[in-house]
C-alpha positions in Angstrom: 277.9 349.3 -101.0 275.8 350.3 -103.8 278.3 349.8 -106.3 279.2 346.5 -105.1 275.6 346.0 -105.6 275.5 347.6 -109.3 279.0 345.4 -109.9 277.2 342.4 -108.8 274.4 342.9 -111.2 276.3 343.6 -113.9 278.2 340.2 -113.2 274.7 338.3 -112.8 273.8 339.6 -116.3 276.4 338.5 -118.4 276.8 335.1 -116.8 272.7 334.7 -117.8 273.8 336.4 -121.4 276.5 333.9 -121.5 274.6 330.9 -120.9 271.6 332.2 -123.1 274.4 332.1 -126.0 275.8 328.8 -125.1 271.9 327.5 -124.9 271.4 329.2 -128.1 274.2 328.1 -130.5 274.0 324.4 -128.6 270.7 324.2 -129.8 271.9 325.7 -133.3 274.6 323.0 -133.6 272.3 320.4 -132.4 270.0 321.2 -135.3 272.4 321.6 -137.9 273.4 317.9 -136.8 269.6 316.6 -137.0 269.2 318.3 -140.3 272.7 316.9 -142.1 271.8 313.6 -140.3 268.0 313.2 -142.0 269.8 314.7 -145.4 272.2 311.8 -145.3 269.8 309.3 -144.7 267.5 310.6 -147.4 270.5 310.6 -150.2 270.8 306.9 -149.3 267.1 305.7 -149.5 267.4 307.5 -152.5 270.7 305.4 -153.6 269.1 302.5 -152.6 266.2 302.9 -154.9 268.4 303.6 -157.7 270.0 300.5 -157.3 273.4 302.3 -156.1 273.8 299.9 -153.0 277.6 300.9 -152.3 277.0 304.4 -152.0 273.8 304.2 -150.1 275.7 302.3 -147.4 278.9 304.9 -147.6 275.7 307.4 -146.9 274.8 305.3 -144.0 278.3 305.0 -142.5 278.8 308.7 -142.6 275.0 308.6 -140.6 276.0 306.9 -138.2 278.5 309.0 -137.0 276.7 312.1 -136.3 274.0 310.3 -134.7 273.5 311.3 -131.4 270.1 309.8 -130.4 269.9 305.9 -129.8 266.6 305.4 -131.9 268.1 307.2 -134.3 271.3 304.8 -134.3 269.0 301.6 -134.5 267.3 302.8 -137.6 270.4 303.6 -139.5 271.8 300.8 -138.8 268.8 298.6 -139.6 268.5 300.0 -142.9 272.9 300.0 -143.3 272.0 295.7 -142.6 269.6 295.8 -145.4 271.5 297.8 -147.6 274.3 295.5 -146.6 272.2 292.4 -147.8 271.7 294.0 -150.6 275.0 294.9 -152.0 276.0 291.2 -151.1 273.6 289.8 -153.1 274.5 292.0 -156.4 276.9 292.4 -158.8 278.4 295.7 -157.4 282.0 295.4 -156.7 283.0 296.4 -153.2 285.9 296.1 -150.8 285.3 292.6 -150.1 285.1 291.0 -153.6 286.6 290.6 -157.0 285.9 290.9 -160.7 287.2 287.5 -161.5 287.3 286.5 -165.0 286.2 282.4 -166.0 289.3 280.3 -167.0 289.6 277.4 -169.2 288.6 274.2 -167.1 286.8 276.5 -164.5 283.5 275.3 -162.6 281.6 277.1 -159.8 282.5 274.9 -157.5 286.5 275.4 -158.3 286.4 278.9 -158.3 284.0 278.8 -154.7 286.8 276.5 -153.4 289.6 278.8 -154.1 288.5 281.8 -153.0 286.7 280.2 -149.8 283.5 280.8 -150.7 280.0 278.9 -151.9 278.6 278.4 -155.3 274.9 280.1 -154.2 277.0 283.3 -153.1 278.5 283.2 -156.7 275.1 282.6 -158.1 273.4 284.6 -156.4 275.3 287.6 -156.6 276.1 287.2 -160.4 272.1 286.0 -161.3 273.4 283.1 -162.1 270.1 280.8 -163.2 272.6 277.2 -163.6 276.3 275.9 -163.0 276.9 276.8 -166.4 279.8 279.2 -166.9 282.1 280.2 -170.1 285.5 281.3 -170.4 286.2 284.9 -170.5 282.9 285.4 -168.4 282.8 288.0 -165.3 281.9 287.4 -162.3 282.2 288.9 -159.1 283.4 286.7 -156.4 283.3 287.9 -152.7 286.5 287.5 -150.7 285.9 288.5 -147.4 285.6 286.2 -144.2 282.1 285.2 -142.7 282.0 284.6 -139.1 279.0 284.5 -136.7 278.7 285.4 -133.0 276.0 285.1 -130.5 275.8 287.1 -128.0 273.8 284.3 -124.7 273.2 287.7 -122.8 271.1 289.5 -125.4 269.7 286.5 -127.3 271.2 288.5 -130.8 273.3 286.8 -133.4 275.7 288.6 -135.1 277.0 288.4 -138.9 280.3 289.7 -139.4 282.4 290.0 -142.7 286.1 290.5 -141.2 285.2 291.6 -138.0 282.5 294.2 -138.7 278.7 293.7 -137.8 277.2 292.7 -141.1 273.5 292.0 -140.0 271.8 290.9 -136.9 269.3 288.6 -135.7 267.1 288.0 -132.7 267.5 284.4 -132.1 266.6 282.1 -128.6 268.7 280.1 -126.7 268.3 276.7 -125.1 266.6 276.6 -122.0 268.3 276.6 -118.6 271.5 278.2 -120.2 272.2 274.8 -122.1 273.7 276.7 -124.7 277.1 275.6 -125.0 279.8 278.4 -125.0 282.8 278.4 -127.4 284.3 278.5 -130.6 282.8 275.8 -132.9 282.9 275.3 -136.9 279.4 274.6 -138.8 280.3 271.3 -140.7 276.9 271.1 -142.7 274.2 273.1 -144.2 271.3 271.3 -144.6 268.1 273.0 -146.6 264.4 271.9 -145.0 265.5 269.5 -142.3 263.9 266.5 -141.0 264.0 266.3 -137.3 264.8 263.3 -135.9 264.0 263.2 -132.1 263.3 261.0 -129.7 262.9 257.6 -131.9 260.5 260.3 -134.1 260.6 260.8 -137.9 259.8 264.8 -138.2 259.1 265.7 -141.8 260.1 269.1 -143.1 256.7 270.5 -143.7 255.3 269.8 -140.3 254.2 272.3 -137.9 256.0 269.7 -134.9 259.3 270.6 -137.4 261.0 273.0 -134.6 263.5 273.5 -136.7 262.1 275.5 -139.3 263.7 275.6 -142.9 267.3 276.0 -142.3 269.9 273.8 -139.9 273.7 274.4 -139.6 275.1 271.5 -137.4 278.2 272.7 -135.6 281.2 270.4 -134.6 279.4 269.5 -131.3 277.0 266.8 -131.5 273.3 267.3 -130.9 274.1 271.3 -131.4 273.8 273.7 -134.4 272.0 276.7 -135.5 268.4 276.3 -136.8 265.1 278.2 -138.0 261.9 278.4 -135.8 258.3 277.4 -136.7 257.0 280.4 -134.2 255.2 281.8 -137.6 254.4 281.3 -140.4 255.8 283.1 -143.7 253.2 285.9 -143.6 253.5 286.7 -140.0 257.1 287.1 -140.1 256.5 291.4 -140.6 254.9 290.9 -137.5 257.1 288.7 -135.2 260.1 291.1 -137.0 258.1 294.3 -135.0 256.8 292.5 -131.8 260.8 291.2 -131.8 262.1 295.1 -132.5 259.7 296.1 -129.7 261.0 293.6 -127.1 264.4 294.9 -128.0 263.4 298.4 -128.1 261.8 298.1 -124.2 265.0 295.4 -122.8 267.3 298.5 -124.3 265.7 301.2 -122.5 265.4 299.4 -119.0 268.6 298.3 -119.3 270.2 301.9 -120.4 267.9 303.6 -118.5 266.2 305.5 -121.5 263.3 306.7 -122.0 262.2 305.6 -125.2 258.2 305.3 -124.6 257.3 307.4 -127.5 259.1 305.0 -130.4 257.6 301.8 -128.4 254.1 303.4 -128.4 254.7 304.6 -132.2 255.7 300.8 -132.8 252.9 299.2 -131.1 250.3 301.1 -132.9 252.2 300.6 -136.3 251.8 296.8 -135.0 248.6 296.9 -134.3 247.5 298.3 -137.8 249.7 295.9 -139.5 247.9 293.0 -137.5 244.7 294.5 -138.5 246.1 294.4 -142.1 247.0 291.1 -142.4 244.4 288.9 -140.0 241.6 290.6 -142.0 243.1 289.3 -145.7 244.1 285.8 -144.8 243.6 283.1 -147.4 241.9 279.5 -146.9 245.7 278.1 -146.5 246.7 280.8 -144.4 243.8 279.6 -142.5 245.0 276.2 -142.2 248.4 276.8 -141.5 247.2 279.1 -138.1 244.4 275.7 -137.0 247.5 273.6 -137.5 249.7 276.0 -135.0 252.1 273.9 -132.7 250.9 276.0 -129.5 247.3 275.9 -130.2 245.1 275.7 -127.3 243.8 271.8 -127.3 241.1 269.9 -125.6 242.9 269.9 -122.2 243.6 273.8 -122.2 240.2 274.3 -122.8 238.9 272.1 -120.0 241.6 273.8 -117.5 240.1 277.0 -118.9 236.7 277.0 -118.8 235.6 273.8 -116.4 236.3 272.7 -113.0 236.6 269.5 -111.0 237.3 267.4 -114.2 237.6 263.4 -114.1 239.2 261.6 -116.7 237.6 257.9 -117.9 240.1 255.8 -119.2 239.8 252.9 -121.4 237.6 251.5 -124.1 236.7 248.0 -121.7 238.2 245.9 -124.9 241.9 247.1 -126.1 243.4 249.7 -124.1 243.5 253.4 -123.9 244.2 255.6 -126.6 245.2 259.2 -125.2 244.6 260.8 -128.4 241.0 260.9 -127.3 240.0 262.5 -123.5 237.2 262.0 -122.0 235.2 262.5 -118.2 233.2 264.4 -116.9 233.0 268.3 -115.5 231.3 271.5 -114.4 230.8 274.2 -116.5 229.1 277.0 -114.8 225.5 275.5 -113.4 226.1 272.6 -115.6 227.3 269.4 -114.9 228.8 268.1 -118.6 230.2 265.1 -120.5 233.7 266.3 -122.2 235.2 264.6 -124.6 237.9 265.5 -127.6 241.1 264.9 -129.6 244.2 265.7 -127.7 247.1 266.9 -129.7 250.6 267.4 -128.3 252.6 270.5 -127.6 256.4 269.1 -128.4 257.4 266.2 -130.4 257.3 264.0 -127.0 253.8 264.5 -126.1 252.5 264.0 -129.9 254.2 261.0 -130.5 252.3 260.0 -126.7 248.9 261.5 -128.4 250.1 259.8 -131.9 249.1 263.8 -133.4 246.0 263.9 -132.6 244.9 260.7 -135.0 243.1 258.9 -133.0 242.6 254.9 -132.8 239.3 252.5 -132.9 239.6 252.4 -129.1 239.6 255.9 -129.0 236.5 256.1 -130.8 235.3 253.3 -128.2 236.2 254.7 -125.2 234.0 257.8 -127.0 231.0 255.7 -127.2 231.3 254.2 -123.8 231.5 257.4 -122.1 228.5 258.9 -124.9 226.3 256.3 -123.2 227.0 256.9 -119.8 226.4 260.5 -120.1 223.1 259.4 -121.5 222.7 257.3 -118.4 223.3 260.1 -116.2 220.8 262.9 -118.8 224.4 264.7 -118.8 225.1 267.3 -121.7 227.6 266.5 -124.3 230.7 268.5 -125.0 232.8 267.6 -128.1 236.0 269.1 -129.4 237.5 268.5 -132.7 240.7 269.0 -133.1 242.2 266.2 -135.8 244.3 265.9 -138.7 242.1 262.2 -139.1 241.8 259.1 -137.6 244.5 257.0 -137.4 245.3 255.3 -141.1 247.9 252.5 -139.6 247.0 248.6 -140.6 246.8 247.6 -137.2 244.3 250.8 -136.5 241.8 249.0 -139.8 243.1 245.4 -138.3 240.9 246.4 -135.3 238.4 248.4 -137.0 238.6 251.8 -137.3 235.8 252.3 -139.8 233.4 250.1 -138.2 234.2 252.5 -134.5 234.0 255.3 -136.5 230.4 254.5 -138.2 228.9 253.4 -134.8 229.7 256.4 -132.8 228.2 258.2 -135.4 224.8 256.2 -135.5 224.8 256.3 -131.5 225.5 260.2 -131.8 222.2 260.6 -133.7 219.9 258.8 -131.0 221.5 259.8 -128.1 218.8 261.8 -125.8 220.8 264.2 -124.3 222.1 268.0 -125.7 225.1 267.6 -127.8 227.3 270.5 -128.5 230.2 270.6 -131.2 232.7 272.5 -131.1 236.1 272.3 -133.7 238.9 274.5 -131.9 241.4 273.1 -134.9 241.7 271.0 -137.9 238.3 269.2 -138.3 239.5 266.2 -140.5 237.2 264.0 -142.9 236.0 260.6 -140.8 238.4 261.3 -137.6 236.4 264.9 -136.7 232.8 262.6 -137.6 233.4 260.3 -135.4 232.5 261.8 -132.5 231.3 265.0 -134.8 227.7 264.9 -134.9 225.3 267.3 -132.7 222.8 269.6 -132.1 224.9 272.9 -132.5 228.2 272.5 -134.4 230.4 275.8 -133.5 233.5 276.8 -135.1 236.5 278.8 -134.3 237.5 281.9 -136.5 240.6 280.3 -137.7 239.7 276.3 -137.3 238.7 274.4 -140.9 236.3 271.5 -141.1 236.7 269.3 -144.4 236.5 266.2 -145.9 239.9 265.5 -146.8 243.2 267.6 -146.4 244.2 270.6 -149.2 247.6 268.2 -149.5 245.8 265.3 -149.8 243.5 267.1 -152.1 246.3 268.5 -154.3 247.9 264.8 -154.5 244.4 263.7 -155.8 243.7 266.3 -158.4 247.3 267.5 -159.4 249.5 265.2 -158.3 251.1 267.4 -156.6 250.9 268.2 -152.7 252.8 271.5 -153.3 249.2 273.2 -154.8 247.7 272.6 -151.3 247.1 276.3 -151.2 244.4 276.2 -154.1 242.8 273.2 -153.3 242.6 275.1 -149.7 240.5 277.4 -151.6 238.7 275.3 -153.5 237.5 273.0 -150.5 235.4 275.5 -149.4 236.9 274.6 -145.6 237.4 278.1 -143.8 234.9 279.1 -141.0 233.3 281.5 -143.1 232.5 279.2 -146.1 230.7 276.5 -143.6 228.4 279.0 -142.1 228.0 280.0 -145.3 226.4 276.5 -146.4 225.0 276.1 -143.5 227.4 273.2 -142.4 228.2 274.8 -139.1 226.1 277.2 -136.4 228.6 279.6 -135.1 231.9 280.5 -135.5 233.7 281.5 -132.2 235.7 285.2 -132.7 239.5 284.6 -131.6 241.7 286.6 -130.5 243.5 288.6 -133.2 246.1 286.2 -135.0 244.6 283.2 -133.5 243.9 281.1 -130.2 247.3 280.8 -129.7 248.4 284.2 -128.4 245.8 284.6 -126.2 244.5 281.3 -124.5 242.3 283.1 -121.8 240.4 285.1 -124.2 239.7 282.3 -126.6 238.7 280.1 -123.9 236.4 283.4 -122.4 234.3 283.1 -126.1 234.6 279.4 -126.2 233.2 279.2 -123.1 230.3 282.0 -123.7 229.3 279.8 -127.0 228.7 276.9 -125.3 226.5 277.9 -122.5 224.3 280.3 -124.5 224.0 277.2 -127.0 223.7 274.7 -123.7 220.8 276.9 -122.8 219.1 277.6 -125.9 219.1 273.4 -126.7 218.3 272.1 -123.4 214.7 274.1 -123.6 213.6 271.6 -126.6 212.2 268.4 -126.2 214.5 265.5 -126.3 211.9 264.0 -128.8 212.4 267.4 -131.1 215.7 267.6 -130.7 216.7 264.1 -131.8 214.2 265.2 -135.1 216.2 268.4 -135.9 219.6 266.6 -135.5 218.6 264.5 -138.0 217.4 266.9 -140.2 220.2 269.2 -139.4 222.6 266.4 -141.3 220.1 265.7 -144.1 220.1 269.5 -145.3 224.2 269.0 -145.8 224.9 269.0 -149.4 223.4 269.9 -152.9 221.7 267.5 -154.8 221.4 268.0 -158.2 219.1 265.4 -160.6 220.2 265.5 -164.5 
C-alpha cells in the first residue's frame, strides 16, 4: 500500500514539474513574441520618420502577424493605414505603381486616362505644383484598383487597393436602414458642395451644409458618399478618439473582451486633449462653435429650464414670423415673459425659421408681447441667438429698421426687470432689437458684434476668406465684452460647447438668470430704468482730437 502511495506521489510530482515547465517556457515564448513584436514596431516608426514609407509598412505587415492581443492588432494596423497614406501620396515606388517616363504629346490627363487613374493622384504623389510636364520626365503613376466597401453592420467604410484593406473610416448611415445595398459606381466628385434640399440653396461654407467638404454621387439618384459638419477642423483629433473609443467599447461587447484598461487610458488621453484645445481656441474658433448646427436654441432652453410655457403668436398687423418666440412661463418662483430668436436644427426647420433672421413682424410681435409683460409687472427674458435681421427687400419694404429702432426705444422705458441673455451669434441690429436690458449675460462660446468677421473681411480686404482675423480684430468673443464692459456675465459651458451637453448648459443658464432676476428685481423700477440707461451710454470710447 505504501508504495502505491510513494508511486502515486512520485506521479503527482512530475505532472506539477511538467506543467510548471510548460507554464514556464509558455510564458518565455509569449515574451519573446511581445518583445520581437514592440522591436518591429519600433524599426518602423523609425522608417517612417526617415521617410522610408515602404519598409516601414513591410515592418508593419510582419507585426501584424505575431500579434496576439486585439489592442495590439488595432494599433498596428492604424499606424500600417497611415503609413499606407503615406507611401500613396509619395514618390516611392511600390507594387502598385510605375516609374513612367513623359512622352512627346503627353498631358496629365492622358497619362491618368490610360493607366485608370486621376491627375491629383499623379500630382500629388509626384509634387507636382501645375499640369505642366516635359518629355523625358519621371513620374510615378500608381496602377493598382481602388474600390470602397461599407460595411451597414459596423458603420466602417473600407478602402481597398486590389482587394486588400487600405484605410478605414468610421462613417454613419441613413436612418431607419435607408441605406441602399449594392454594388454602385461614383459618377462624380464634386469638391465643397452646395446642398440643394428641399427647394433650399445650401452654400458650401454653411454650418446647415450636412455635407461637409467632399460629395461622391453614386449611380443611384439622391445617394452618394459625403463629408459631415459634426466638427469643425480642429476638433477632428477629438471626434477621431471619441470615434476610436465607441469602436473600442462596440468591439469588446461584441467579442466579449475585456478591454477596460485601453478605454479608460483613451478617455483620459481624451479628456486632456479636450482640455488642450477648448482652453486655446481662437475668436474664429469661437464663432465657428456659436454657429454649431445642434446648438441648444431658444426653445431648448425654455423646455429646459421653464415650465407651463404659452406661445403668443402674431404681430396684430402682418402675420407671424417664427423666427421670433415669444409667451409667457415659470421659472422657479417667477412667473416670466420669454422671448428669442429661433433657429432651426435641419435645413427644413431653418428654412421654416428663415435661419434665425428675423422679420419686422418679428420684431413686432416682440414689442407687443414687451408691453404686455409690462401690463402684467412680468420679468423679461431675452435670448439672442441671430446671424441679423432679415436683409430681404420686402423685410425693408415693411420696415425693418423702423421695428428694429422702436423696440429698442420701448426696451429702455419699459418698467419691468429685463434680462439678456446671447446663447449664440449676437448679430449687429438683429441681436439689438430686442437686445437691450438690465443684465446682459453671455455664453462661454457665444459672440456679440456689430457686423459678421466675413462681412468684416469683405469690407476691409475684400476678401471673406480673412474672416479669421477680422474675428480677432472685432474684439467679439465672451471674454473681450466683459472685458469692455459690454456684457455682465458670461455663462461657463460645458467643455466644447452647449452642444454636447444641453442639460448642463441649460443648469448654468438657468442659475444666471435667477441670481440676476433676484439681484434686479430689489432696485427701484425708477433706478433701474436710470442705470439701463447709463449702462448703454458707458458703451464705447470717445476720443476728442
Amino acid at each position: 500500500m505504501r508504495r502505491y502511495i510513494f508511486f502515486a506521489l512520485i506521479v503527482f510530482i512530475a505532472v506539477i514539474f511538467s506543467l510548471s515547465l510548460v507554464v514556464y517556457f509558455s510564458k518565455s515564448k509569449n515574451k519573446k513574441t511581445v518583445d520581437e513584436l514592440n522591436l518591429l514596431v519600433k524599426q518602423a516608426e523609425k522608417a517612417y520618420m526617415e521617410k522610408d514609407f515602404l519598409k516601414a509598412r513591410n515592418l508593419l505587415k510582419e507585426a501584424e502577424k505575431k500579434a496576439t492581443e486585439t489592442q495590439e492588432l488595432l494599433k498596428i494596423r492604424k499606424f500600417k493605414e497611415k503609413v499606407n497614406m503615406s507611401l500613396l501620396f509619395s514618390p516611392i515606388l511600390d507594387e502598385c505603381s510605375i516609374e513612367y517616363v513623359v512622352k512627346k504629346g503627353d498631358s496629365l490627363s492622358k497619362i491618368a486616362k490610360k493607366f485608370n487613374t486621376t491627375v491629383a493622384l499623379i500630382k500629388r504623389a509626384n509634387k507636382l505644383s501645375s499640369d505642366i510636364i516635359y518629355p523625358k520626365q519621371k513620374l510615378k503613376v500608381n496602377t493598382c484598383k481602388f474600390s470602397i466597401v461599407v460595411d451597414k453592420s459596423q458603420n466602417l467604410l473600407f478602402l481597398k487597393r486590389d482587394n486588400e484593406i487600405f484605410k478605414t473610416y468610421s462613417v454613419a448611415t441613413g436612418k431607419n436602414n435607408s441605406t441602399p445595398t449594392g454594388k454602385f459606381k461614383i459618377i462624380n466628385k464634386i469638391k465643397n458642395p452646395t446642398w440643394f434640399k428641399t427647394g433650399a440653396i445650401i452654400p458650401p461654407d454653411s454650418p446647415q451644409n450636412v455635407l461637409g467638404t467632399r460629395w461622391m454621387g453614386l449611380n443611384i439618384k439622391g445617394y452618394g458618399i459625403h463629408g459631415t459638419r459634426d466638427g469643425w477642423d480642429f476638433e477632428k483629433p477629438i471626434i477621431e478618439l471619441e470615434n476610436k473609443i465607441k469602436e473600442l467599447q462596440e468591439f469588446s461587447q461584441k467579442k466579449q473582451v475585456d478591454l477596460s484598461l485601453e478605454i479608460k487610458n483613451l478617455e483620459e488621453k481624451l479628456a486632456q486633449l479636450k482640455k488642450e484645445i477648448y482652453s486655446n481656441l481662437t475668436a474664429w474658433q469661437k464663432v465657428q462653435i456659436a454657429r454649431h448646427p445642434q446648438r441648444p436654441t431658444t426653445l431648448d432652453y425654455i423646455r429646459l429650464i421653464t415650465k407651463d410655457f404659452i406661445e403668443l403668436h402674431g404681430d396684430r398687423l402682418f402675420g407671424d414670423d417664427k423666427a421670433i418666440i415669444a409667451g409667457f412661463a415659470k421659472l422657479d418662483n417667477f412667473k416670466v415673459t420669454v422671448i428669442g430668436h429661433q433657429k432651426g436644427k435641419d435645413t427644413k426647420e431653418n428654412i421654416e425659421r428663415n435661419f434665425g433672421c428675423a422679420h419686422p413682424e418679428g420684431y413686432r410681435k416682440a414689442k407687443r408681447v414687451m408691453k404686455l409683460a409690462e401690463k402684467f409687472s412680468l420679468p423679461l427674458i431675452s435670448f439672442i441667438d441671430t446671424p441679423g435681421a432679415y436683409p430681404g427687400i420686402g423685410a425693408e419694404e415693411r420696415g425693418q429698421a423702423l421695428a428694429i429702432a422702436e423696440n429698442i426705444r420701448e426696451m429702455f422705458s419699459l418698467k419691468i426687470p429685463i434680462i439678456v441673455v446671447v446663447i449664440g451669434e449676437g448679430g449687429s441690429g438683429g441681436a439689438l432689437g430686442i437686445g437691450v436690458g438690465d443684465r446682459i449675460l453671455i455664453m462661454e462660446y457665444a459672440y456679440y458684434s456689430v457686423i459678421s468677421p466675413e462681412g468684416c473681411a469683405a469690407i476691409l480686404w475684400k476678401d471673406a476668406k480673412k474672416a479669421p482675423e477680422a474675428a480677432e480684430a472685432l474684439k467679439l468673443t465672451a471674454q473681450d465684452l466683459l472685458r469692455l464692459r459690454i456684457v455682465d456675465e458670461v455663462i461657463p459651458e460645458p467643455q466644447g460647447g452647449a452642444h454636447r451637453n444641453y442639460e448642463e448648459a441649460a443648469k448654468n443658464v438657468k442659475e444666471a438668470i435667477v441670481n440676476n432676476l433676484k439681484e434686479i428685481k430689489k432696485i427701484p423700477w425708477q433706478e433701474r430704468l436710470s442705470l439701463r440707461y447709463e449702462k448703454f451710454r458707458r458703451i464705447g470710447i470717445f476720443k476728442e482730437e
